[in-house]
Structure formats: structure tokens, C-alpha cells
C-alpha positions as CSV (number, residue, x, y, z in Angstrom):
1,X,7.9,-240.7,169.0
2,X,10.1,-241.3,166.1
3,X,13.2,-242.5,168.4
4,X,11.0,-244.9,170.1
5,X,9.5,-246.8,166.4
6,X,13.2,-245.9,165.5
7,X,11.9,-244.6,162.5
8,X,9.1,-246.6,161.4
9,X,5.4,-246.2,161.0
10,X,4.0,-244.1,163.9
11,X,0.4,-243.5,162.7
12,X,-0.9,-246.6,164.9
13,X,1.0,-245.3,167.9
14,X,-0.6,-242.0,167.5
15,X,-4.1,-243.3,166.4
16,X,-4.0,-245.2,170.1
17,X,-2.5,-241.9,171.8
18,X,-5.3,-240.0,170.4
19,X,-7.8,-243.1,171.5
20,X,-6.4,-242.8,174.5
21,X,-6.8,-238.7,175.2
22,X,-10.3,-238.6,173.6
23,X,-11.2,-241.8,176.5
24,X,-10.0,-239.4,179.1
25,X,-11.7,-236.4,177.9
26,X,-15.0,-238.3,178.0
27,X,-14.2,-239.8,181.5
28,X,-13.6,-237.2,183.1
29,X,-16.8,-235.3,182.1
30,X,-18.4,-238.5,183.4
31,X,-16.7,-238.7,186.5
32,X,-17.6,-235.1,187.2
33,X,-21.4,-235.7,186.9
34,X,-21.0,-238.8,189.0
35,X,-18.7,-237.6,192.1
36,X,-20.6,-234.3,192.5
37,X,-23.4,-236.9,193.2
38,X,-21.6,-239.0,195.6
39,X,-20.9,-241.5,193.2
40,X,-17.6,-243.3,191.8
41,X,-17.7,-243.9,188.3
42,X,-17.8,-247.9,189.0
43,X,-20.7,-247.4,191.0
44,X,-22.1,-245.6,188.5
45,X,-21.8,-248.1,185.7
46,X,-23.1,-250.5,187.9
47,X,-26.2,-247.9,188.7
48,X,-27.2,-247.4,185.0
49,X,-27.1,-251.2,183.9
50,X,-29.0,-252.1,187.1
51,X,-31.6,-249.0,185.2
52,X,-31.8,-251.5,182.2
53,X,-32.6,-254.7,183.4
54,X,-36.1,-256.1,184.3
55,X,-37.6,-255.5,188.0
56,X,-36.4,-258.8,189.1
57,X,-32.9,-258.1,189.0
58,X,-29.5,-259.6,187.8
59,X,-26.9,-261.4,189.3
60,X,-23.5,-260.5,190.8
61,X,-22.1,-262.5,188.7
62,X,-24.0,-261.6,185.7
63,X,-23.4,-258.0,186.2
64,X,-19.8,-258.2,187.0
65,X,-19.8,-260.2,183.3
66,X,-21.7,-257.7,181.5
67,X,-19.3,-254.6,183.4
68,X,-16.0,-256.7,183.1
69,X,-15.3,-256.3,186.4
70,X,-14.3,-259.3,189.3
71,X,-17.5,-260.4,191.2
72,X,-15.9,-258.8,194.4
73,X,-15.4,-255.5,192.8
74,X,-19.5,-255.7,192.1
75,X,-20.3,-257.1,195.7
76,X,-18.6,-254.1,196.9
77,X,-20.0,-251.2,194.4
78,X,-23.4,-252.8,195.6
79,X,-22.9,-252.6,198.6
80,X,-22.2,-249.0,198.5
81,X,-25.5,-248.5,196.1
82,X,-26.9,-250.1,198.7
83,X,-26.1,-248.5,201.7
84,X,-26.9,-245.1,199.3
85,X,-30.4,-246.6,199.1
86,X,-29.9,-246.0,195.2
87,X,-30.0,-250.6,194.9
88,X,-30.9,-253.5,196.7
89,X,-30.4,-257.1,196.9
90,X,-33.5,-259.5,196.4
91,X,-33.9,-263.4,196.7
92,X,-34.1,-264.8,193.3
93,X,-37.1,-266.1,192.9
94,X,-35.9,-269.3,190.5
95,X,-32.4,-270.0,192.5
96,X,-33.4,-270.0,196.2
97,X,-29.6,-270.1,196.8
98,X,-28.7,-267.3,194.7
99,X,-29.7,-263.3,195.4
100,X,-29.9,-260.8,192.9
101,X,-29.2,-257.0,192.7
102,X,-31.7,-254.5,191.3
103,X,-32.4,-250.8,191.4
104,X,-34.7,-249.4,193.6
105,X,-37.0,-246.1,192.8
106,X,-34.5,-243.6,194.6
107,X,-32.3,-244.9,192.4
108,X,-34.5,-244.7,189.3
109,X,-34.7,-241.5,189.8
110,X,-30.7,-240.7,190.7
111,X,-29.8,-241.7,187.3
112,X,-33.4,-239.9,185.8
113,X,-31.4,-236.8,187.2
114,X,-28.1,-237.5,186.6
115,X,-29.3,-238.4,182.8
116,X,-30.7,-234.7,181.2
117,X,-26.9,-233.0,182.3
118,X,-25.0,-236.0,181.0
119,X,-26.9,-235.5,177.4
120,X,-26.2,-231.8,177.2
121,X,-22.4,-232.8,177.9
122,X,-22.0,-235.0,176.1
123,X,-23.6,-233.4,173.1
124,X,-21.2,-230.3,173.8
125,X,-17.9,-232.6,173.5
126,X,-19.5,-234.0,170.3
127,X,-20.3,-230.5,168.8
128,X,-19.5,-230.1,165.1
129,X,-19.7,-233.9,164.3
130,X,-22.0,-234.8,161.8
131,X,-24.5,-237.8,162.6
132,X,-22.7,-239.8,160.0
133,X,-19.3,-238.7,161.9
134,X,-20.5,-239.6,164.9
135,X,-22.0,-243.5,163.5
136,X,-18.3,-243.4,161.8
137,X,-16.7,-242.8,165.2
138,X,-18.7,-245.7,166.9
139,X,-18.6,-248.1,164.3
140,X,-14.7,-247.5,164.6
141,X,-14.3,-247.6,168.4
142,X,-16.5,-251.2,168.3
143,X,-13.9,-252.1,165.9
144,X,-11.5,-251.1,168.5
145,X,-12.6,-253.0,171.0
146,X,-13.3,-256.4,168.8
147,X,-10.0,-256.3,167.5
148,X,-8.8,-255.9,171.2
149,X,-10.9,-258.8,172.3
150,X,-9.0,-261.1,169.6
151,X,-6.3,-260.0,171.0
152,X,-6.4,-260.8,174.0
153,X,-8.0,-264.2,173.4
154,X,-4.9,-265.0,171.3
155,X,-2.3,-263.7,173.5
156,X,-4.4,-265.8,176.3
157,X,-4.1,-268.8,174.3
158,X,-0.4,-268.6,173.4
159,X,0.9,-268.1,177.0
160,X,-1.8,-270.7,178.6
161,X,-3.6,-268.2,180.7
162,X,-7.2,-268.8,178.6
163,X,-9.9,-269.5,181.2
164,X,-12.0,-269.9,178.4
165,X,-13.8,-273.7,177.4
């Protein structure tokens, strides 16, 4: 490490490397829960927000926003929710032209049982912290990720590639 900041300040470089194993650690144990239920880990993601929102449903678009994801890579992961019975796609009762995505009981109750083993988990990777380590270590990784978002909307800016109004 030291040859590559050629001597400098390394604690940033191994505050993101330690970031960046803890984000595996945690993924994995996710991805274990989800593909020993037939599910990829997008799909999943997709599952559980589609558990939050109101019976009517949300948009493709909408949830690809909220997942960060391309609207293609949502079409497909419903698709496959769909086909798994676990989601389904309804007319949208205010758009005629647009059709939204919701969950359907099978899959209300996929992610009811997928929910109880992800807790206990989860709650053994996070044994030991404190609940004020644990508010600490959320309030930090939100920082994380806002300071990230700048960012990138900088960088966007400076090299032209801002999509944004």
C-alpha cells in the first residue's frame, strides 16, 4: 500500500478497502439466503421494494429509479418474478398507457419467509456492536454514499456527461 500512495496518507485507501470487504461480507450472506431460494440478488431487491409499496403497484421506471438500476435490467428481473409467480404486471389505473409492477401474495409470503433467517443473520454479523455502534455505522455509510453522490454529480458535470436538468 505504501508504494502505491508513494508514501503518503493511506488511512482513506484502507478506510474504502475495509468498506469494501465489510460490503462483501454482507452480500454474500444475502446472496446465500436469496439463491438457496431461487432468487438472484437483483431480483431480490426488486422483490422486497415491490413488498413496500401500495397494492397498486409502481412503475418500471419508478422502480428501476428507486433500485438504481437501467429500466431493461427491471423489465427483465420482473419478468423472472413473474414467471416465479412471486410479481405481476397490472394496468395502471390513472395512465391507460403505462403498466405497473406489484407483488402478488406468493410473493408476500416468499419474502415473509425469507425475512425471520435474514434477521437472525444479520444480527449474528452485527454481534458485539452496541446500538449506538450500530446508528454510528449507518449514519457513516449514508455519509458514504452522499459524499459519493456529489461526486459523481461533479465529475458528471466536469466531463459533460450530466443527464441531469
Amino acid at each position: 500500500m505504501a508504494q502505491f500512495t508513494a508514501g503518503e496518507d493511506t488511512l482513506a485507501l484502507e478506510g474504502a478497502a475495509a468498506v469494501r470487504s465489510a460490503f462483501h461480507a454482507i452480500e454474500r450472506m444475502r446472496a446465500r439466503g436469496a439463491e438457496g431460494r431461487g432468487l438472484s440478488a437483483g431480483a431480490l431487491d426488486l422483490l422486497i421494494r415491490l413488498s413496500a409499496v401500495s397494492d397498486d403497484g409502481i412503475s418500471i421506471g419508478e422502480l428501476a429509479q428507486a433500485a438504481g438500476v437501467s429500466s431493461r435490467n427491471v423489465t427483465g428481473l420482473v419478468d423472472t418474478l413473474e414467471r416465479d409467480g412471486l410479481a405481476e404486471r397490472a394496468a395502471d389505473q390513472r395512465d391507460r398507457r403505462s403498466v405497473l409492477a406489484r407483488i402478488t401474495p406468493a410473493g408476500l409470503a416468499w419474502v415473509e419467509s425469507f425475512r425471520r433467517p435474514t434477521q437472525a443473520a444479520m444480527a449474528a454479523v452485527f454481534r458485539g456492536f452496541t446500538p449506538a455502534e450500530m446508528t454510528q455505522l449507518r449514519h457513516l455509510c449514508l455519509r458514504l454514499v452522499e459524499n459519493q453522490h456529489r461526486l459523481d454529480q461533479y465529475l458528471s458535470q466536469a466531463d459533460g456527461t450530466n443527464t441531469q436538468p
